[in-house]
N, C-alpha and C positions, 0 to 999 in steps of 0.2 A: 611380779608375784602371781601365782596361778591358784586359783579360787576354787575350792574342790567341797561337796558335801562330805556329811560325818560319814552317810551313806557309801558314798563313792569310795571314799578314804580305805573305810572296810574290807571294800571289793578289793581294791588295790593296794594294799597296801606295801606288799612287799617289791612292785613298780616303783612306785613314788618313794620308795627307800632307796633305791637304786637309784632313782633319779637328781635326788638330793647330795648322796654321796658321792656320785661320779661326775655328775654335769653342776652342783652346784644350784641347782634349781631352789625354790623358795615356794612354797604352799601355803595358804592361807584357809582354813578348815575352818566351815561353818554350818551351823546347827540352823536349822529354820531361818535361815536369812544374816545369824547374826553371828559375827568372828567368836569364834570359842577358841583358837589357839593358833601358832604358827609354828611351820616346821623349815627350819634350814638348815645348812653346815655345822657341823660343831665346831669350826675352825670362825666361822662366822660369828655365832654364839659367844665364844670366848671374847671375842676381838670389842664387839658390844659392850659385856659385863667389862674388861680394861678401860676401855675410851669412861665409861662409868664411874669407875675407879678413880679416875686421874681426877673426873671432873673435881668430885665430892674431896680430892686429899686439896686439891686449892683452892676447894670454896671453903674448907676446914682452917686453911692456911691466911686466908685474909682477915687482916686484921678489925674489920669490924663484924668481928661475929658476938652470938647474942650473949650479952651478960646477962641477964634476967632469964626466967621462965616466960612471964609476958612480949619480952622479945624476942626471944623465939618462937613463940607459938605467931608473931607475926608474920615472922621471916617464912614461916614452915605454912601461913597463909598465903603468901605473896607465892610461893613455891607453886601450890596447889594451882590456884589462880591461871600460872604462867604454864604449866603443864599441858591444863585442859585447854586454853585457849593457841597455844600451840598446835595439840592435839584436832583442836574444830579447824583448823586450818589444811590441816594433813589430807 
């Protein structure tokens, strides 16, 4: 993934549009130091929100999902949890 300021982005942007669309490239746009968004394929994009999809229809689909409000809000704890500490790993 190639690291571009918002600045830069600006200058260029109709490059790095082309670069995306035709080679597939991946941008990672950042504001003072800190990720403010990513740009890639829309064919990539899609394929993401799917793999997403599926996950959430068979965690929807197992059978210990939460009866209660209090159990869910654990599950949808443990979620958060598992996310970010993923995420610090990345």
């Amino acid at each position: 993934m190639i690291t571009v300021s918002t600045m830069e982005m600006r200058r260029r942007v109709g490059d790095i549009l082309n670069r995306v669309a035709l080679r597939g490239d991946e941008y990672l746009i950042e504001r003072k130091g800190k990720p403010m968004a990513v740009m890639m394929p829309v064919e990539k994009a899609q394929a993401i929100r799917r793999a997403a999809r599926l996950r959430l229809g068979e965690w929807l689909s197992r059978p210990n999902t939460a009866a209660t409000d209090d159990q869910a809000m654990k599950l949808a704890n443990q979620a958060r949890r598992a996310a970010r500490s993923a995420k610090r790993k990345a």
